[in-house]
N, C-alpha and C positions, 0 to 999 in steps of 0.2 A: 400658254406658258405659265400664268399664273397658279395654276392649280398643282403644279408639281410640289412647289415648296411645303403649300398646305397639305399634299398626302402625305409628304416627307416626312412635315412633324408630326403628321398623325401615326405614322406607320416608326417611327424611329425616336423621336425625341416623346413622346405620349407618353409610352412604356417606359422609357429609363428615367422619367420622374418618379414616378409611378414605384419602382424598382428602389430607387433613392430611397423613397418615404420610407419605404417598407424595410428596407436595411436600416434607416437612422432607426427604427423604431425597434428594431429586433435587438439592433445594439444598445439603446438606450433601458432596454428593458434584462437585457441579460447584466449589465454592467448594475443594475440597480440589486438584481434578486441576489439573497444573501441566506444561507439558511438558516432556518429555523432554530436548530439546536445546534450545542457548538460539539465540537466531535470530542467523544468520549476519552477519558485520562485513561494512561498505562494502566492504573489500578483498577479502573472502572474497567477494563477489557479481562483483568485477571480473573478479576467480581466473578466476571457473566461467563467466564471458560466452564465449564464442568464436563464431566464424563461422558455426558449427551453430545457433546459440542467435539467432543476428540472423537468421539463414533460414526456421527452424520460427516466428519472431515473423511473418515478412514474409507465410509461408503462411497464417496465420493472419489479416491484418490487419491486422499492428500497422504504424504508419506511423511509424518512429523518428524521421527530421528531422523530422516535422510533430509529432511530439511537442515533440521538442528546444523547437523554435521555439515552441510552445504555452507550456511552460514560461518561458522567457525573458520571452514575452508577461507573461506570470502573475506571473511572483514580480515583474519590474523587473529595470532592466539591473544595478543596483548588488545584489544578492543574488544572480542568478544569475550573477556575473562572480565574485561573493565563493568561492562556489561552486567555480567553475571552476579560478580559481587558485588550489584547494588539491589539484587533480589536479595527476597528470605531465605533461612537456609534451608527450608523444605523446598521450594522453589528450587536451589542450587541443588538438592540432590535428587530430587526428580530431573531435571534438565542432564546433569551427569549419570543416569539409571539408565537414562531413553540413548542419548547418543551413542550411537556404535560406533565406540572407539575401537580402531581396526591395530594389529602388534605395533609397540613402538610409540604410540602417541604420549604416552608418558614424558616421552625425551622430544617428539613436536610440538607438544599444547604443553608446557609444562605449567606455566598462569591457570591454563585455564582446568587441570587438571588437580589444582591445589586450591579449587574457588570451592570445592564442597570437601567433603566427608566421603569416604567410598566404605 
């Protein structure tokens, strides 16, 4: 009878020390790593956009006006106009060039249709 106990911890209690260690250690180690660089400023993302970067998007899928417009949709006129006019104004008239404003929006977004120049 003596010999059960001893397989017990080897077959049961062995392993979940084991197990332990190796979680404190996963945790202690992801809890410590921090990255390298700190994530780049709105302005630093505006930097690095260019005409390459809205082309390789398009190849891809990405549909930027129907984004735009999706967003507007989402946040409201008064947040995404808030938004808007704290860009440049070539910025705000590119953004209002690309959005397909669909009849009417004039009298929906009206914030956000008074943030550029048409």
């Amino acid at each position: 009878m003596p010999r059960r106990p001893a397989v017990a911890y080897l077959f049961f209690v062995r392993p979940m020390t084991s197990l332990r260690v190796a979680m404190i250690v996963f945790l202690a180690a992801s809890i410590q790593a921090q990255p390298l660089d700190v994530p780049p400023s709105a302005a630093q993302l505006r930097e690095w956009i260019d005409a390459g970067c809205v082309r390789s998007g398009k190849h891809v899928g990405i549909d930027y006006p129907g984004a735009l417009f999706g967003l507007l949709q989402r946040w409201g006129d008064r947040r995404f106009a808030h938004v808007l006019r704290a860009q440049k104004l070539r910025i705000r008239k590119a953004v209002m060039d690309t959005i397909p404003m669909p009849p009417g929006s004039r009298l929906k977004f009206p914030l956000t249709y008074a943030s550029a120049p048409h």
